[in-house]
N, C-alpha and C positions, 0 to 999 in steps of 0.2 A: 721388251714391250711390257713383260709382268711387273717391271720394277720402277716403270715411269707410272704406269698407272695406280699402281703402289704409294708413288711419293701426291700423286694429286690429288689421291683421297686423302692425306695426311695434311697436305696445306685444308684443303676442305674443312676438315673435322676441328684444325686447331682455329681458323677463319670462323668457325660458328660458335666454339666457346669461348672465344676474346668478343663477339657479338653480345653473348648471353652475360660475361659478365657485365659488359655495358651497358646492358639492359637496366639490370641489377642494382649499378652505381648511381644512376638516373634516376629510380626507383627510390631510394634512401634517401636522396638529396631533398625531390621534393616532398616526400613523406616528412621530416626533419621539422626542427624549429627551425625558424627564421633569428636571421643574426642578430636584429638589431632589437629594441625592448618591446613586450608586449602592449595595446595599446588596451585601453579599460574600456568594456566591452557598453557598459552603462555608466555615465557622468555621474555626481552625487548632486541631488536636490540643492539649488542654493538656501541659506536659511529664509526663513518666511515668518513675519511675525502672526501672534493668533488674530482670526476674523476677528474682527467687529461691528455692530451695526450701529451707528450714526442714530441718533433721535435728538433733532432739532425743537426749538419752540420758544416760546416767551417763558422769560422768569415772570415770577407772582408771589404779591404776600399774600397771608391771609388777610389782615386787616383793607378791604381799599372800597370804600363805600361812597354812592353822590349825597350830598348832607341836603335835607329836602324842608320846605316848610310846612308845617303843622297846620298853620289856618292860613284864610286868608289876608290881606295886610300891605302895607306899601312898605319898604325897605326905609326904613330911617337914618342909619349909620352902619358903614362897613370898617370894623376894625381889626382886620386880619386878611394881607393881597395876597396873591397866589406868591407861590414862591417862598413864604414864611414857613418856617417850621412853628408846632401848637401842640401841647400840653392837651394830655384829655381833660373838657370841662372850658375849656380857654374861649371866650366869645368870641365867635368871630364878626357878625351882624346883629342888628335888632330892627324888628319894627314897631313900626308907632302902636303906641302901647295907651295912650292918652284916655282913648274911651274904656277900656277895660280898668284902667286904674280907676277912673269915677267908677265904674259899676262895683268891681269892690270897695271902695267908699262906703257905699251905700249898702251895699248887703253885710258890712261891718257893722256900721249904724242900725239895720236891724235887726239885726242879733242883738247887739248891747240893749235893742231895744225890749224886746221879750224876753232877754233876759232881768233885766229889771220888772219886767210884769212877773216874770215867775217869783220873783220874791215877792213881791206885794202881794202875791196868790196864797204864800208858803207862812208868809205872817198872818195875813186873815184866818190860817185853816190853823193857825195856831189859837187864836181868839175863838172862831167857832168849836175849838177841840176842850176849851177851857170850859166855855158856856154850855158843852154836853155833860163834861163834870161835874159841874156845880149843878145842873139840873138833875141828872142822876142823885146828887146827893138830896137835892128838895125832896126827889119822889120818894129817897126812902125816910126820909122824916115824915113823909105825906101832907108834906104842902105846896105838891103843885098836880097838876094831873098829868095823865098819862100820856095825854096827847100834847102835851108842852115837853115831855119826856123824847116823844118820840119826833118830835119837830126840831128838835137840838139836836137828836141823832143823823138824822139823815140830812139836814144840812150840812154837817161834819163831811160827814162821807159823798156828795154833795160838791165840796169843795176840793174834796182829795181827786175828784177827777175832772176838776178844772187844773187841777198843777199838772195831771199826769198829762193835758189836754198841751197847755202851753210848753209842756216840758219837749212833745214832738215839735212843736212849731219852733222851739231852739235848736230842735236837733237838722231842721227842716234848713232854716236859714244858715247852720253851721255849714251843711253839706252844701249851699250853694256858694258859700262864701271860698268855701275849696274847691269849688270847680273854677272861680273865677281868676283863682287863684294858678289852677294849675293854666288855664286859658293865658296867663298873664307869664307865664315862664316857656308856653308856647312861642312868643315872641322874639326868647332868646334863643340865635341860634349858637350850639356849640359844638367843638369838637367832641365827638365820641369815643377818640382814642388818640396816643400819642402820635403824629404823625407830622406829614408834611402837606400843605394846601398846595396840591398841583393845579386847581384852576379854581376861578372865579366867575360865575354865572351871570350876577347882578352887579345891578349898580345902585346907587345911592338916590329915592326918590323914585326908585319901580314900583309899582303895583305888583304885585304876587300873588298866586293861588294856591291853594293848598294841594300839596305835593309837587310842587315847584322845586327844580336843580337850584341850587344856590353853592353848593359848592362840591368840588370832591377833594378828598381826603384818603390819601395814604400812607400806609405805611412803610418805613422801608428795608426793614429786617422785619425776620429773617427772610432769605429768599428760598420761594420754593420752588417748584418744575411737576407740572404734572401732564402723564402721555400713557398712550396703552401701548400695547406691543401684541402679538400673537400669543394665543394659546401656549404654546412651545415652553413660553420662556417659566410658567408659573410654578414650575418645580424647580428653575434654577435661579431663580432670586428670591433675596431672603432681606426678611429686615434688618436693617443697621447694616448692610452690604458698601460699602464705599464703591465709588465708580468717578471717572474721572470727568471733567468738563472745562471746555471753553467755550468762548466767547467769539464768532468771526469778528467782531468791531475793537475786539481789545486782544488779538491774538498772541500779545507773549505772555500773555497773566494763564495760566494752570491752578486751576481750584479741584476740591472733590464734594463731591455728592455723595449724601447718606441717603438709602433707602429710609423713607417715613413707612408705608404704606405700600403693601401689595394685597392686591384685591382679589379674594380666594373663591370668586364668581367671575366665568367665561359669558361677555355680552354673549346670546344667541347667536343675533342678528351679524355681527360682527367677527364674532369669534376671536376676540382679543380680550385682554386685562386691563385695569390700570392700574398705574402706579405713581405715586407721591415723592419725590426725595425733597433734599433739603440741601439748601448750599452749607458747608462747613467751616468754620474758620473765617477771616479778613473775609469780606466782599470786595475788595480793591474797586476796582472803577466798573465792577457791574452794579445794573442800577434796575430797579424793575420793570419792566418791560421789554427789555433788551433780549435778544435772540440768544441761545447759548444750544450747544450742542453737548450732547452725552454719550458716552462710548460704554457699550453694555457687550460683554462678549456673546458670541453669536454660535448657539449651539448647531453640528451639524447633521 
């Protein structure tokens, strides 16, 4: 009996430590790496190029003005149509100019007129200048009197301000002879600068008023772009900065842009800057007016 119960506790005891190392084995395996490779626990960013902000807008020269009329006047002759390219100085129209030419005619004619009396003024006061001399000379031999003395003198002087008199009255008629004169180049109208006649106003045989559109005139270099931007940017653009730009209407041409102009006052009101650049190099087929976009990196 001692020796069977003997042998059960010993299956027992060896039954619970083939359990325990089982346990054990269990334990290790899945505490353990795994067989096959580790998987990477965070991906790597794919590359990203740097932000940029987009600033669209018309290109602009400096030069692009409406070319206007001076007085009023009917249009006589148009010789320069839109479309033409023109030299600064180059005429483009004229009006009738017909009455203002008589009028200086005539304010020619008298001028030349009073100026011929100023000489025949300038001669006499030389004859009365002679006749004070000589009388001067009688009174000191003492034969003439004092009062023939003094009647030769102040006729002298007398006459010296009848020259000084017609001498305004030439200056008088000079000054209106150039007014009518500049009145008379008023008529012509010309280009102000090198450029190109984008449009034509009039026609031939209009009546006009003074400050009438008769033409516009641009330029077409250089191109420029001007636009504000936020606060932000005005410690990070700099002048003479290159930046890139296209065009949506001409999208395989790549040009750049030079900072002109950055504007070292924040609008209040707005809270933004402006800024100036400059197209750089070839203008290829942009032309002014045309939209173009600029790519300005975008601080964050």
């Amino acid at each position: 009996m001692n020796s069977r119960c003997d042998s059960f506790v010993l299956v027992l005891i060896a039954g619970m430590w083939c359990a325990g190392c089982g346990g054990d084995k269990v334990g290790t395996v899945a505490a353990g790496p795994p067989n096959g490779p580790t998987p990477a626990i965070t991906a790597s960013a794919p590359p990203t190029t740097e932000d940029v902000l987009t600033v669209s807008g018309p290109l602009i020269v400096e030069h692009q003005v409406d070319v206007t009329t001076q007085r009023d006047g009917i249009v006589a002759t148009i010789f320069v149509d839109a479309g033409r390219r023109a030299r600064s100085g180059t005429l483009l129209a004229a009006l009738d100019g017909r009455q203002l030419t008589a009028n200086l005619e005539a304010a020619r004619a008298k001028s030349r007129s009073i100026q011929a009396d100023l000489k025949n003024w300038e001669s006499e006061a030389e004859v009365l200048k002679a006749d004070y001399g000589r009388a001067q000379r009688l009174w000191d031999l003492g034969l003439t009197s004092e009062e023939q003395l003094q009647h030769a003198k102040y006729k002298a002087e007398s006459d010296q301000w009848d020259i000084q008199r017609v001498r305004e009255q030439l200056n008088t008629a000079k000054e209106d002879e150039r007014s009518l004169e500049l009145e008379l180049e008023k008529i012509r109208i010309t280009a102000p600068f090198d450029g190109l006649v984008a449009r034509r106003y009039v026609r031939a045989g209009q009546a006009v008023s003074k400050g009438e559109r008769m033409f516009w005139v641009t330029a077409e270099a250089p191109l420029l772009m001007r636009f504000t931007l936020p606060e932000k940017f005005l410690e990070r653009l700099k002048t003479g900065q290159l930046l890139p730009v296209r065009s949506p209407n001409v999208p395989k041409e790549e040009h750049t842009a030079k900072i002109k102009e950055v504007s070292r006052v924040v609008d209040p009101a707005s809270g933004t800057i402006e800024v100036l650049v400059e197209l750089m190099g070839q203008q290829g087929s942009l032309r002014p007016g045309m939209t173009a976009n600029i790519y300005i990196p975008n601080p964050q």
